[in-house]
N, C-alpha and C positions, 0 to 999 in steps of 0.2 A: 616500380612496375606494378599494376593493376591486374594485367590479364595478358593470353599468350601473345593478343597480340603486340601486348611491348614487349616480350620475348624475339617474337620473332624480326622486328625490327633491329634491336639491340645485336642481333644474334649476323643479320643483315650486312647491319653498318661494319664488327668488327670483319665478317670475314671479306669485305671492299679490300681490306690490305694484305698485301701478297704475302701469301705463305700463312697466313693465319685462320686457325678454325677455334672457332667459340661454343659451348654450352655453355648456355644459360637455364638456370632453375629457377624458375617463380617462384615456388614453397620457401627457398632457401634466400632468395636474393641473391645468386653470386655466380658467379662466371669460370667455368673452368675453361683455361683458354691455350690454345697451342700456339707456338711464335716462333719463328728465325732470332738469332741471335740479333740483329740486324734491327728486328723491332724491339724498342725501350717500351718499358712501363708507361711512361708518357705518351708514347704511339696510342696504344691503348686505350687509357682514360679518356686522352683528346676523343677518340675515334667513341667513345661512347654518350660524351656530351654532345657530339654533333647529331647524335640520335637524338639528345633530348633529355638526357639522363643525366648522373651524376654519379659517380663510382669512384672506390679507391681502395688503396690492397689490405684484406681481410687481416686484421691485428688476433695476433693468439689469445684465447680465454686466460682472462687471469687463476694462474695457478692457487690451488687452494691451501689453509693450512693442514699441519701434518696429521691433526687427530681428527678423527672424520665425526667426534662431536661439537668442534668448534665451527663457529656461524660462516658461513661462506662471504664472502666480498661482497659489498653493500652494491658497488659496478656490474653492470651484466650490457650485454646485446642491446642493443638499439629493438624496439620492439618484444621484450620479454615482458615477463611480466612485473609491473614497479620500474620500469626505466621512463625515463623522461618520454620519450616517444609516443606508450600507451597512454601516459597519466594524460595527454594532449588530447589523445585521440577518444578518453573516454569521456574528459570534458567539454568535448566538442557537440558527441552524441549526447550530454545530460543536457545540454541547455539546446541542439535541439528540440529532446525530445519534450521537454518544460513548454516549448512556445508552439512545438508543432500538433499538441497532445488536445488543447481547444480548439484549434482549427478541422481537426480529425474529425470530434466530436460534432460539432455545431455543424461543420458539413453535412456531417452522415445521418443528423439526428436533427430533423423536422422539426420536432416539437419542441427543441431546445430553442429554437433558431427567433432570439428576439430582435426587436427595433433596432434597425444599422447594424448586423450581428456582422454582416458580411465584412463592413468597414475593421471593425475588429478585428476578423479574421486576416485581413488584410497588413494590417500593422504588426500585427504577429507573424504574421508568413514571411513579410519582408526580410529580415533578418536572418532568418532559415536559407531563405534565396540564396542572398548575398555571402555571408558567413559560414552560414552552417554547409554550404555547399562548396563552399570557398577551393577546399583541394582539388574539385572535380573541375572546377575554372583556373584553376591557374596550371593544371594539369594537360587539360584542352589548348589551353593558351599558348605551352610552351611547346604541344606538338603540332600546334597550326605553324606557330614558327618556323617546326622542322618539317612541315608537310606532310606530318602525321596522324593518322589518327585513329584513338583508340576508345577501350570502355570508359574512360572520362569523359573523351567525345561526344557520345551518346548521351552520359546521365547529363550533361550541361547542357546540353541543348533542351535535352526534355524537360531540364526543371524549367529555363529559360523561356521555351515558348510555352508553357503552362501559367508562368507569374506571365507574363507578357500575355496571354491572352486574357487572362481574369483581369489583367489593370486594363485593357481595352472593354470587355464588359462593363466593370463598375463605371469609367468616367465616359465612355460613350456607349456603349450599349443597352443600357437600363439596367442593371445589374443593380447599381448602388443605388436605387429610390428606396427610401423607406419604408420599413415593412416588408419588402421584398423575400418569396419564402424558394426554398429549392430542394425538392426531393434529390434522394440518394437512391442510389443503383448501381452495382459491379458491372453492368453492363451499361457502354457509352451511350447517352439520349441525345437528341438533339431537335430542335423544332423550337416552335411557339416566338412569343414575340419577346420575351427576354433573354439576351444570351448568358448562356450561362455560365459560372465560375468555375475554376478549376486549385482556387486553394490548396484545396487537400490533396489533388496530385501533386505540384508544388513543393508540400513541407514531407510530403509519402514517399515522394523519392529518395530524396539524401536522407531523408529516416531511417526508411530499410536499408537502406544502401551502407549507410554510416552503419547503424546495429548487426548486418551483416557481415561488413570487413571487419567489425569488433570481433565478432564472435568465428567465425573465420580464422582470423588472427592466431586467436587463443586456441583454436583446435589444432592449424598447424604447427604453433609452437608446441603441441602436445606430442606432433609424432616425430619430433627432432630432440625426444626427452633421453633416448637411449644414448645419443651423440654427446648431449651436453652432460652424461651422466659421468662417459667414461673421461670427457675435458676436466670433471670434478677432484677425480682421482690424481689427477697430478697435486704432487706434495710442494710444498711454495719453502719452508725452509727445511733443512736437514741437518741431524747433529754429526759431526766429523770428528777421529777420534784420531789424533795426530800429536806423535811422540809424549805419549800417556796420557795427555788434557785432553779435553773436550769442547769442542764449540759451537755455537750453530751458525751456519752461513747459509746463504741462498742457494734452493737447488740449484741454479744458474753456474756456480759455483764449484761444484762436484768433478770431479775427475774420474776416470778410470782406472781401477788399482786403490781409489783413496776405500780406506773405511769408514763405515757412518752406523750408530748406535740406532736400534729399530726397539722403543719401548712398549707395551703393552700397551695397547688400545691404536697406538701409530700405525700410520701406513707406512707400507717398505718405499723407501724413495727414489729407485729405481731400481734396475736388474742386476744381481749381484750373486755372490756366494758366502755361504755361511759359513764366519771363523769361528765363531765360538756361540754356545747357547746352542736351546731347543726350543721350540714352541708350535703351533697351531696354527696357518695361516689361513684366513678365509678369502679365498678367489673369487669368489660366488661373481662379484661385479665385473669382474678380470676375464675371467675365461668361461663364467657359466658353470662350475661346478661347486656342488652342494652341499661337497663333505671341505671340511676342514683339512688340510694337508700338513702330514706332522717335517717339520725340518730341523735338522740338527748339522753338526759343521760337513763340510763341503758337498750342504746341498743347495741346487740354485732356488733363489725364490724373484718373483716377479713384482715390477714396480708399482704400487698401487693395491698390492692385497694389505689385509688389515692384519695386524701382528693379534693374537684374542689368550698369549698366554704368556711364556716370560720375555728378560731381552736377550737382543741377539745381535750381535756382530757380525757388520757383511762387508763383504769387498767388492765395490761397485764391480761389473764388467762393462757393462748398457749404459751410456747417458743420453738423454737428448732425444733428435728421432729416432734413434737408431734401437730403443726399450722396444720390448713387445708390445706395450702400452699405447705408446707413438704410433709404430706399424698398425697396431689394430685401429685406433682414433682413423690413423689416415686412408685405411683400407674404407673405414665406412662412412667418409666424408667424399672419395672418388665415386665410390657404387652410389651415392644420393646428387650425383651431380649429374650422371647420366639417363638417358632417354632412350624406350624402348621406340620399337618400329610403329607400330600406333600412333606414339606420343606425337613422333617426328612429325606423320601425316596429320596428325592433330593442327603442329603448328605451324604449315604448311597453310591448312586451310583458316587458319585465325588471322593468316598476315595479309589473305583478301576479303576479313569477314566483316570487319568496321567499315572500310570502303563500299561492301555492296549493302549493307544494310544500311549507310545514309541515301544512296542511290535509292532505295526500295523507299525508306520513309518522304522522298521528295515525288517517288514515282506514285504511292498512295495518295498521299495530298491533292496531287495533278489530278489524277481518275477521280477521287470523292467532289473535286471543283469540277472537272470537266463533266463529271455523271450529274450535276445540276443538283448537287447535294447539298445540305445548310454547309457552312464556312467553318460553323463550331463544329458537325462531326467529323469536318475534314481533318481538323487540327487534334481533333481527339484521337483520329483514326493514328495519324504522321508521331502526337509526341508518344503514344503508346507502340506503337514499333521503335524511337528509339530507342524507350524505356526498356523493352523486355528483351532486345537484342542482349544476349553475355557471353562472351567470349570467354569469360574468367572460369568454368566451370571447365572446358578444353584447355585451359593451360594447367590445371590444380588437377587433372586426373592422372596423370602420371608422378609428379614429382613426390606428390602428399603420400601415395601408396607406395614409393620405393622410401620415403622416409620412415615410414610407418615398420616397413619390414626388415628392413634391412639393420632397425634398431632393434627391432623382436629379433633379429637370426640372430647378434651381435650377444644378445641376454641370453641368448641359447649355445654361443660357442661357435654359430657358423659366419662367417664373414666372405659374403657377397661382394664380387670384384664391380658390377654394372649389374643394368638392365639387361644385355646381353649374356651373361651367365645366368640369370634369372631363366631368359627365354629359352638357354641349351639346354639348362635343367631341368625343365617341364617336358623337354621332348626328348630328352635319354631314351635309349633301351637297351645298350649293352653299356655294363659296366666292370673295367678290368681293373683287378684286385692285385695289390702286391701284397706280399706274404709278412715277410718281417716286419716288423716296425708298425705294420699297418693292421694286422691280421691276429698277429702276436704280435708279444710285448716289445720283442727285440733287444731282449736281453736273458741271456744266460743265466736259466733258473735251476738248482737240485728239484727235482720231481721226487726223487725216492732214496730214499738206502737200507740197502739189505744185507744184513749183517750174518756173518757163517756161523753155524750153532755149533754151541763149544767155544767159540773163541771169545773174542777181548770184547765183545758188546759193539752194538752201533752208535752209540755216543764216545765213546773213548778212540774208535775207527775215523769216525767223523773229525775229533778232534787232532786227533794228531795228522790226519789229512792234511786238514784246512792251517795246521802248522807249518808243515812243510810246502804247501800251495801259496804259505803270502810269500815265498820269493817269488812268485810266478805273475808274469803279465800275460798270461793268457788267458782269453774269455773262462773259460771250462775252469781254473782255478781260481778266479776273482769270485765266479758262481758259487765254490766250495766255502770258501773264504765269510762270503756276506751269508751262507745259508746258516754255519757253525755258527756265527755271532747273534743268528735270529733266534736259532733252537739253546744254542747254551751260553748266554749274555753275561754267566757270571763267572765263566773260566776262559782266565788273562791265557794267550795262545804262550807257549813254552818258545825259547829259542831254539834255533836251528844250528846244527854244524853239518858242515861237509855238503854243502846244499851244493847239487851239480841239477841242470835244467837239460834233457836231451831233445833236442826236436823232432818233432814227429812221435816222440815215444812216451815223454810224463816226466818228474822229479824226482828227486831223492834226496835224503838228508837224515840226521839223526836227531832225535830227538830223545832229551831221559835215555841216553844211552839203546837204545832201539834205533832199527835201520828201517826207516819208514818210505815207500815209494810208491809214489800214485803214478799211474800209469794206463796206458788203452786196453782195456781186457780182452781177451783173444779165446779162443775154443780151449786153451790150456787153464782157463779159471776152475777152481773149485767145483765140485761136482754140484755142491748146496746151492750155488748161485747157477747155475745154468737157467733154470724158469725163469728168474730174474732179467740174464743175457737176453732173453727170446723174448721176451716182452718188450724189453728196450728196446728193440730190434726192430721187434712190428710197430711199435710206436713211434719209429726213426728217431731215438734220444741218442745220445751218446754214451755208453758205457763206460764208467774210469774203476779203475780196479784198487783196492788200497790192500800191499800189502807190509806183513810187521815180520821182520828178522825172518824176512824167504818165506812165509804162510800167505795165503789169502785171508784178509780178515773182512769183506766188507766189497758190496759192488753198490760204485752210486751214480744212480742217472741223470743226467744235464740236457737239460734241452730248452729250447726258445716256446713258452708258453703261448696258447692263445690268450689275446684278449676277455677280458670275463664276456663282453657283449657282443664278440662277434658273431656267435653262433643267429643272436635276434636280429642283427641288424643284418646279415646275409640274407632271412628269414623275411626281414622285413621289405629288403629290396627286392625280393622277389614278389612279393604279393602288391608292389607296385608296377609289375608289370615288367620289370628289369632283371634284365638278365646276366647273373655275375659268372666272369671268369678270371680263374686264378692264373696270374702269371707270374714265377717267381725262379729266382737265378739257383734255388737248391734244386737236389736230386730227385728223383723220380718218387722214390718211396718214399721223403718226408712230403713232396708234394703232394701225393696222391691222400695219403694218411689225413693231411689237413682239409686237401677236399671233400674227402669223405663224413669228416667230424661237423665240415658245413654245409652240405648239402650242395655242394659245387657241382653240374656235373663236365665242364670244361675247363680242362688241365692246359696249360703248356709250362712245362719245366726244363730246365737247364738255359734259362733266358738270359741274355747278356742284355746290356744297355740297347742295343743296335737290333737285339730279335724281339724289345718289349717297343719299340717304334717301328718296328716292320709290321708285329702283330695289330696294332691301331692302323696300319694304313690298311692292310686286310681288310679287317671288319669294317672300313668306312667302305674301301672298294665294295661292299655286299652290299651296300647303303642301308648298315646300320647307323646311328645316332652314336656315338663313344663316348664314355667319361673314365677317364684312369685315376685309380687313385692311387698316391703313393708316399713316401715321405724322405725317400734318401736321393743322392745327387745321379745314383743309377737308373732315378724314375723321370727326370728332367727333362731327357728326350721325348719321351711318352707323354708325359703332363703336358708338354708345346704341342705335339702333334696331333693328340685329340682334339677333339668339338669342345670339351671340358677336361679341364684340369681340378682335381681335387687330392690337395695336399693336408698332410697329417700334419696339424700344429707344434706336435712333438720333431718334426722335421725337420734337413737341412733348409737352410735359407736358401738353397738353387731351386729346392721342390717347390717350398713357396712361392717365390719368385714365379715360377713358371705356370702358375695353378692358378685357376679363377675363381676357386672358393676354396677356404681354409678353413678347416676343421680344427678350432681353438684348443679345444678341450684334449686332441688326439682321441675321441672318442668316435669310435668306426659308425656306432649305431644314429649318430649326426647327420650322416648322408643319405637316409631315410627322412629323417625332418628337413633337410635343405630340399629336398625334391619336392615336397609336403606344399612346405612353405612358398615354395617358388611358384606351384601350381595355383596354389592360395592368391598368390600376389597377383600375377598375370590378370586371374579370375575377374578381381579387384580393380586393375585397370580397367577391364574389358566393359566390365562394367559401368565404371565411372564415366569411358566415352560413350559409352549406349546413351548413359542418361544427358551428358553435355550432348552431342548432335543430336538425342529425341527432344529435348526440351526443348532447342529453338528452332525443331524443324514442325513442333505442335502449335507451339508458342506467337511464330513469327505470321502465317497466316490468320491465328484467329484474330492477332493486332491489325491486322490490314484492312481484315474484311469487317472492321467497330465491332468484336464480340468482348475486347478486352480495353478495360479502362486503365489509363496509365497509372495510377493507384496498385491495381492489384499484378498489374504488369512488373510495378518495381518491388511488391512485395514475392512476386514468383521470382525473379530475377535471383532475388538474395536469397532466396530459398535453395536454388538450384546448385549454387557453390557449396551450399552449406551442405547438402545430399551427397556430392561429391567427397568431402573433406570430411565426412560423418562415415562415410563408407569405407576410407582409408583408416581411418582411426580403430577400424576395426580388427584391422590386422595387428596392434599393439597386445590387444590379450589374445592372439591367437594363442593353441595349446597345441605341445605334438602328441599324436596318437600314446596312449597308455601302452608303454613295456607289456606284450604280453610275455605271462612266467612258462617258460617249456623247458622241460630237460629234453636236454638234448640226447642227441642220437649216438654217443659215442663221449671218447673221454677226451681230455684235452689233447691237441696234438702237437708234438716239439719236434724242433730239429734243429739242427748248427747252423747254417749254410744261410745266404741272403738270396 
């Protein structure tokens, strides 16, 4: 495919069979296709040859090996860079541009132009004609067959009747007498009694043309770098560590439950948890974050980060698509297969645009003959309309920009489901916020401990807590638990006797001969901790009271932190014009407490699944714009019913699942840059088809009316893709706006409740 309009043919022919709807990507070459069970593979392929094409099902990038300083596979892509494909495609343009680089000259340059210069020029062209144009004719060839016609269409004919008219010149129109001299001009001449040659449009065509799809080529292989980056990341073998040997076998190989050895400088080879070992993993390529992440046994780590310290033993969970790694690859190979509303009517209008501009180059021709004009500027006027007719620049102005971005959102943590999330995204203005998991951490953290003066200290309170709380599976003691191990790492926790668990009340146990019992603190605590109680209080934390042999010794606070960035990225959404509101299934007072910490000023709390989906149809009934974000299976409803779904990567797989852009990282202040981005991208399109329909609605008249010679026609031509695919490219370093540093307004705020 050349241009949209073999898009839109291709796109044509498959949807002819029932039940079938096709996207097709120019940038990409590939077909995302819908089909009844009913239509095979074969349905398919036939049904695209009959267009004229030739297609077949997309083979997986070869996996790499495990250390990501070993040389990648020597096999790549059809058309990257070094594959058989290009090496063709650049030999083609060298010799070329070898034969067609004298005829340029000696054309354009008078004074060069010796004795039978022309004859020369001639035998050099020929070849260029013939060969050097070769794809554009058997291109033409094979959709005259299928009664199609597209931008090959055009360049063959224009080189065609260009060599075809200059060999009518030389052997009958006085062209080829001796000595014969021919000024040069960007604009078409015609008159006098020798007719003139056109060489150098000739070998100027498939020149630029050829130089342009090179360079083309290589740009949009450039905004598909993000894609093939994270294909890179997959590990090709893995070491499996089975009944105490070691072996390496293919990842292909791997199971779920097996263990596999992760060494220093390796990539993890899929999704797993950690049996034994610690170390350092760098995500950066994975999820977009920048800090190194420390993991030790049973934390998970993801498939594809780089191990950067010791080894580590892991137990697959994830193999295959079903890794993060997979889901992410495949999130942003669908989002670059789709087409926004623009694009569509883009190639809408490209699938009547080859046909009416042979129409206009026959209809030119007719008027400069029937105006009683020389014969030469008629044919000059006709092969420069075919020449500068490009459809190629409307088909490349969407796909090269959703390429471009959607691998920049990917290196930043957001993953874009389509064009269509792209387009919701720009036009948000309320944005509903779910509290745990999204806002805060959604996990159970000690905020404080305050220890009764006089008594046994807040480290010795602490610990024998967190003693008697490891028999405990409840949130509120795991939190005591993991906080004692973070503050005092070098005292082994003592046994327990007599451990009884009460519900709704706290633990007890003995510990070193002491009767230890954490428990919910009440107005009957300790006179010393009462400020303490009242603060946790207003802060919506939890209070647990620790006491030793019937004293109070110790009040400590539990509650669900905020995220560190949520304060900037609430901030942030706001100063784009969006408007956030908090909805979340806790109490009134931890809600309130967190909206106030973020500058929220609309509340709904005490939300069940069923009041955070009623709330979205509301605010759409007001014909607001909605984006929910959320990350647990409570937010699922809401994620479908909005305009936009925006799920926290840290989330269930139903939030995902339901959401049209995923926040990799789980990092809230992301959804500030995905709005960024998105408005970035649009812009980009918008752009790009400004420039595709101004070009050839500037372009196509001054060809008509001989202001433009088919020479500079085909070097405008290739020009104009290249502007297009040059404008895209520049969303690859786009940057999101710099963090700005604010203390915030308030302290952090927790509470228990989802």
């Amino acid at each position: 495919m050349t241009c949209a309009a073999c898009v839109n043919r291709v796109e044509k022919r498959l949807a002819r069979i029932e039940g079938v709807s096709a996207t097709v990507n120019l940038a990409t070459g590939r077909a995302r296709v819908s089909h009844p069970e009913a239509v095979t593979v074969g349905d398919l392929l036939a049904a695209v040859e009959r267009a004229g094409y030739s297609a077949e099902l997309p083979a997986p990038p070869p996996p790499r090996r495990t250390r990501p300083s070993d040389p990648p596979d020597a096999s790549g892509p059809a058309g990257s860079p070094g594959s058989g494909g290009e090496r063709e495609e650049r030999q083609r343009l060298l010799v070329t541009a070898l034969l067609s680089v004298p005829v340029l000259v000696l054309s354009m340059a008078p004074v060069l132009q010796f004795r039978n210069w022309q004859w020369l020029c001639f035998v050099l062209a020929a070849p260029v004609v013939v060969w050097g144009a070769w794809p554009f004719h058997a291109r033409a060839v094979r959709g005259l067959r299928h009664a199609a016609a597209t931008m090959d269409t055009l360049v063959s004919l224009g080189v065609a009747a260009s060599f075809c008219w200059s060999a009518y010149a030389l052997f009958l129109g006085g062209a080829g007498t001796p000595g014969m001299r021919m000024p040069f001009t960007l604009l078409p001449s015609a008159g006098g009694e020798v007719a003139h040659v056109y060489l150098e449009a000739a070998v100027g065509v498939p020149l630029f043309v050829l130089a342009g799809r090179f360079l083309e080529s290589r740009a949009r292989h450039g905004t598909g770098e993000a894609l093939r980056s994270l294909a890179g990341l997959a590990v090709k073998d893995v070491t499996v560590r089975e009944d105490g040997a070691e072996r390496l076998v293919p990842i292909e190989r791997l199971r779920v439950g097996q263990e596999f050895i992760v060494r220093p400088g390796e990539r993890v080879a899929t999704d797993g948890v950690v049996v034994s070992g610690s170390s350092a993993l760098d995500l950066s390529l994975v999820t977009g974050e920048s800090e190194p992440v420390e993991v030790g046994p049973d934390r998970p780590v993801v498939g594809g980060a780089v191990n950067a310290g010791g080894l580590l033993v892991v137990r697959a969970t994830e193999v295959g698509a079903d890794t993060r790694l997979a889901r992410i690859t495949h999130m942003v190979t669908e989002a670059q297969a789709g087409k926004a509303r623009a694009q569509r009517l883009a190639d809408t209008v490209a699938g009547a645009f080859v046909p009416v501009v042979l129409a206009l180059a026959v209809t030119v021709l007719g008027f400069w003959l029937g105006a009683g004009a020389d014969p030469q500027a008629a044919v000059t006027a006709c092969v420069a309309v075919l020449v500068v007719a490009c459809p190629c620049a409307l088909g490349l102005a969407t796909p090269t920009a959703l390429l471009a971005a959607t691998g920049r959102g990917a290196r930043l943590g957001v993953l874009v489901s389509g064009p269509r999330a792209l387009e919701t995204l720009r036009h948000v203005d309320t944005v509903v916020l779910d509290k745990t998991g999204t806002l805060t951490t959604g996990r159970m953290t000690v905020a404080r401990v305050t220890a009764v003066p006089g008594g046994i200290g807040r480290e010795r309170a602490l610990w024998l807590a967190a003693a008697v709380e490891r028999g405990s599976e409840h949130p509120l003691g795991r939190a005591v638990v993991a906080y004692c191990g973070q503050q005092l790492p070098r005292l082994p926790l003592p046994e327990v006797t007599g451990f009884r668990a009460t519900a709704g009340v706290g633990v007890t146990g003995v510990v070193e001969g002491h009767r230890v019992e954490v428990r919910a603190a009440g107005a009957d605590a300790h006179p010393s901790l009462a400020e303490a109680l009242a603060e946790a209080e207003a802060a919506a934390r939890t209070p647990v009271l620790v006491r030793v042999d019937g004293a109070d010794q110790a009040l400590v606070c539990v509650g669900d932190v905020l995220r560190p960035g949520s304060y900037r990225a609430v901030d942030r959404i706001r100063r784009l014009g969006v408007r956030p509101v908090l909805a979340t299934g806790d109490r009134a007072a931890t809600a309130a407490h967190v909206a106030a910490a973020l500058g929220i000023e609309e509340v709904r709390a005490g939300c069940s699944p069923e009041d955070k989906a009623e709330l979205v149809r509301e605010l759409r009934e007001q014909g607001r714009r909605v984006a929910v974000i959320g990350d647990g299976v409570n937010d699922a409803a809401a994620l479908a019913g909005a305009d936009l779904g925006i799920a926290m990567g840290s989330g269930t797989d139903v939030a995902i699942g339901a959401a049209d852009v995923t926040l990799v990282r789980g990092d809230i202040e992301a959804v500030a840059d995905a709005v960024r981005l998105a408005r970035r991208t649009l812009g980009t399109i918008r752009l790009n088809l400004v420039w595709a329909f101004g070009y050839n609605a500037v372009t196509l008249p001054l060809a008509a009316v001989g202001l433009l010679s088919p020479m500079a026609a085909a070097a405008a031509m290739s020009v104009s893709s290249l502007m297009v695919v040059g404008n895209s490219l520049r969303l690859r370093t786009w940057q999101p706006s710099p963090r700005a540093r604010r203390t915030r307004p308030g302290g952090r705020a927790e509470g228990t409740g989802r």
